[in-house]
Structures are given as structure tokens and as C-alpha cells.
C-alpha positions in Angstrom: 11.0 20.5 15.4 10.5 17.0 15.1 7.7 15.1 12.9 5.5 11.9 13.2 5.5 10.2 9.9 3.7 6.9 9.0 6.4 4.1 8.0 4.9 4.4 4.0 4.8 8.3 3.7 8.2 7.9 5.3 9.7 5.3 2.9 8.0 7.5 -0.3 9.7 10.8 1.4 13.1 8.8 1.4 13.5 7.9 -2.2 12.0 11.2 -3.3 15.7 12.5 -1.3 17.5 9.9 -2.7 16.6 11.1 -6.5 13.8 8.6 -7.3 12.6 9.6 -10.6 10.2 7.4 -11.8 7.8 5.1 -10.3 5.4 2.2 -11.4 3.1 0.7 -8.7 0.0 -1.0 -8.2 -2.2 -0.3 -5.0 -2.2 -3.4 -3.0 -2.6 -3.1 1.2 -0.2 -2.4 3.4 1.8 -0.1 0.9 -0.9 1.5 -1.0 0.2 4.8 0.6 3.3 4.5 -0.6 2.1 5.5 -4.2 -0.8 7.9 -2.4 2.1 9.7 -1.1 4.0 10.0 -4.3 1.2 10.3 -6.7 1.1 13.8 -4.8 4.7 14.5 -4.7 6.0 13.3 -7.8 4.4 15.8 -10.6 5.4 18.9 -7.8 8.8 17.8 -8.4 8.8 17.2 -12.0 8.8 13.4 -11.9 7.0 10.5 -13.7 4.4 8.2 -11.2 2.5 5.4 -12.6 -0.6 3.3 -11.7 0.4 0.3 -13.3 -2.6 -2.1 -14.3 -1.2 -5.1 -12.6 2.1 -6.2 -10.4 3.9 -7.3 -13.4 3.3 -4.3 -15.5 4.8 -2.2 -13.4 8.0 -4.2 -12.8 8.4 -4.2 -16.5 8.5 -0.5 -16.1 11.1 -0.8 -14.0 12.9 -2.9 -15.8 12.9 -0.2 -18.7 13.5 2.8 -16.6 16.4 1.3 -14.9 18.1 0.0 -18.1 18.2 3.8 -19.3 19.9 4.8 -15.9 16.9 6.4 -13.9 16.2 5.9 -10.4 13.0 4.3 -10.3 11.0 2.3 -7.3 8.1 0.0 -6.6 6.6 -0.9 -3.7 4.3 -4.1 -3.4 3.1 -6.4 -0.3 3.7 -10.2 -0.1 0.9 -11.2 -2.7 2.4 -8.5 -5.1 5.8 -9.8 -4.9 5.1 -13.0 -5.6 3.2 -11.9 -8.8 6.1 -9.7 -10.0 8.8 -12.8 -9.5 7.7 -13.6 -13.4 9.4 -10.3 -14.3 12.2 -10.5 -11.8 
């Protein structure tokens, strides 16, 4: 049987599969679904979700989570990535 997803829940579904771990986000339109989605999802499977305060604090996150090896994700919107280029 085939399903209708939105293009967010769909995008939060796929790095859930891929073995995302950890995520950091801030809500921001178009992709606050993203971490609606996952803020669900995540502590059913055991995993560690994040509202950062701000776009930057949550790239930092990354940047931590990643140098340990975890798979970890944001997900921001034009604005947002322009904020978290300072971490970048």
C-alpha cells in the first residue's frame, strides 16, 4: 500500500532509516516539521532531539556530536543558514 508523505516528515523519516542519532534544530518555517516530526520519533527510538536556542547553537551541537562519530542532522531554511555560516 502506498503512502502520501509531506516532503519534511519524509526527509525526518529518511535520516531516522539512515541511523540519525542525534539532532539539534531550531524551528524556523518551511522546515519546522522536520524537528515536529522527530521530536516524536526520536525518544520512541531511543535517540537524542534538541530545541536549540538559536541557529548557531545547534550547529555547534553538531559539530560535537559529529567529532565523536554519531550521525547527527539539522535542518534550517535560508535565513537559518545564513546564521549558522559563523559555525560552519
Amino acid at each position: 500500500m502506498k503512502e502520501l508523505w509531506k516532503g519534511n516528515h519524509a526527509i525526518a523519516e529518511a535520516a531516522l532509516r539512515a541511523g540519525c542519532k542525534f539532532y539539534a534544530g531550531y524551528p524556523i518555517t518551511p522546515q519546522t516539521e522536520v524537528g515536529e516530526y522527530l521530536s516524536g520519533r526520536m525518544p520512541e527510538l531511543g535517540r537524542t532531539f534538541i530545541q536549540a536556542e538559536n541557529e548557531m547553537s545547534a550547529c555547534y551541537m553538531l559539530q560535537g556530536a559529529s567529532s565523536t562519530g554519531m550521525r547527527c542532522m539539522t535542518s534550517s531554511s535560508g535565513p537559518g543558514f545564513a546564521l549558522k555560516q559563523e559555525a560552519i
